[in-house]
C-alpha positions in Angstrom: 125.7 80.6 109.3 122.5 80.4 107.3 119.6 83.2 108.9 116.3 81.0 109.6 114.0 80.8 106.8 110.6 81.7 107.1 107.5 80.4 104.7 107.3 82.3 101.7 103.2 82.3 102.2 103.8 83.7 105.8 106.7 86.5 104.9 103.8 87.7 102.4 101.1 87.9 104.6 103.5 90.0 106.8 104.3 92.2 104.2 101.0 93.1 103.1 100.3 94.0 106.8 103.1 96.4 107.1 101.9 97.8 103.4 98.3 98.0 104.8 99.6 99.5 108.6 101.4 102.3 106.5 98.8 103.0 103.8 100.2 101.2 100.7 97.9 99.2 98.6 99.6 96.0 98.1 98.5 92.5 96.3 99.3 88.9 95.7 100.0 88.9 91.4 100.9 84.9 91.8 100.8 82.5 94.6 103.9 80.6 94.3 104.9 77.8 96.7 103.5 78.1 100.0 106.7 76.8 101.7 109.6 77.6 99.7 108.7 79.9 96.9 110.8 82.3 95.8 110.1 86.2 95.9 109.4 89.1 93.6 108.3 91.9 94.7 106.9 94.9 91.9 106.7 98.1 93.3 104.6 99.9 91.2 105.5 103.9 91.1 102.3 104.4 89.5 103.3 107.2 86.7 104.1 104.1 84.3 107.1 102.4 85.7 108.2 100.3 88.5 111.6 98.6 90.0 111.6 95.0 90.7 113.0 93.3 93.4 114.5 89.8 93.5 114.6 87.9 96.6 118.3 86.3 96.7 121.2 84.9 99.2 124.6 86.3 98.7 128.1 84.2 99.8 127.6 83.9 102.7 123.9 82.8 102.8 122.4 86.1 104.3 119.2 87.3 102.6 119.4 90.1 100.0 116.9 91.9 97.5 118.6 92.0 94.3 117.0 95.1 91.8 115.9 93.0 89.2 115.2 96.4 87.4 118.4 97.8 87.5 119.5 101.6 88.8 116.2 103.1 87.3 112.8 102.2 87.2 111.9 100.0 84.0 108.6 100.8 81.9 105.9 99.0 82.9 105.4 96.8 79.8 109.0 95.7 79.9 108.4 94.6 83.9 105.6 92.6 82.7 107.6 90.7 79.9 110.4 90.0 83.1 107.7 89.0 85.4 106.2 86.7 82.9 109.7 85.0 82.0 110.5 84.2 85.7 106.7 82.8 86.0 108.0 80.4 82.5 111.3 79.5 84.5 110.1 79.2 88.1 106.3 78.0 88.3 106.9 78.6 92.0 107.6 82.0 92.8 105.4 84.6 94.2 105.0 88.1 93.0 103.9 90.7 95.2 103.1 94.1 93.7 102.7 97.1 95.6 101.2 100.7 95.1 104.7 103.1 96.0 104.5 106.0 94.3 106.4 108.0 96.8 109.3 105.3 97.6 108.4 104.6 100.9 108.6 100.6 101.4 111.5 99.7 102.7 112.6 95.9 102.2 113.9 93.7 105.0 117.1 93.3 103.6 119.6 94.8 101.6 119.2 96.0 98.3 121.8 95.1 95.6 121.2 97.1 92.2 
């Protein structure tokens, strides 16, 4: 059974409350689709890399946050070039970035690297 879906404009106004409630700088890169855009998030480690997390739905329709990234942080040039490809392929999505240096946000789903 599919989980409710909440507006992506909404789920990001949430999240940059619970950045700003625990003292982690965090902005809106791109407005994507108000309703149904989909999500990347940039977490920003702030020593020249970051990981990248992709909003996605595995079988069974539950949300998951796939690490766009990979195991490691990438360099922050090459997160740029990925954000800017997925802006080329998806005119819709959202990117939120956010100031993490110490690891400390914690998505609302599962990660998959």
């Amino acid at each position: 059974m599919d989980e409710p879906r909440i507006k992506a404009s909404i789920w990001i106004a949430a999240q940059i409350r619970v950045c700003n409630l625990n003292t982690m700088q965090a902005v809106v890169r791109r407005r994507g689709d108000p309703d149904a855009g989909s999500l990347l998030i940039r977490l920003d480690r702030l020593n020249g890399s970051s990981e990248l997390l992709s909003q996605s739905r595995d079988a069974q329709g539950t949300r998951v946050w796939l690490k766009a990234s990979g195991a490691e942080p990438m360099a922050d040039a090459d997160v740029e070039a990925y954000i800017q490809r997925r802006i080329e392929r998806d005119p819709d999505i959202w990117v939120l970035e956010i100031e993490d240096r110490d690891s400390r946000y914690k998505p609302d789903a599962p990660v998959i690297t």
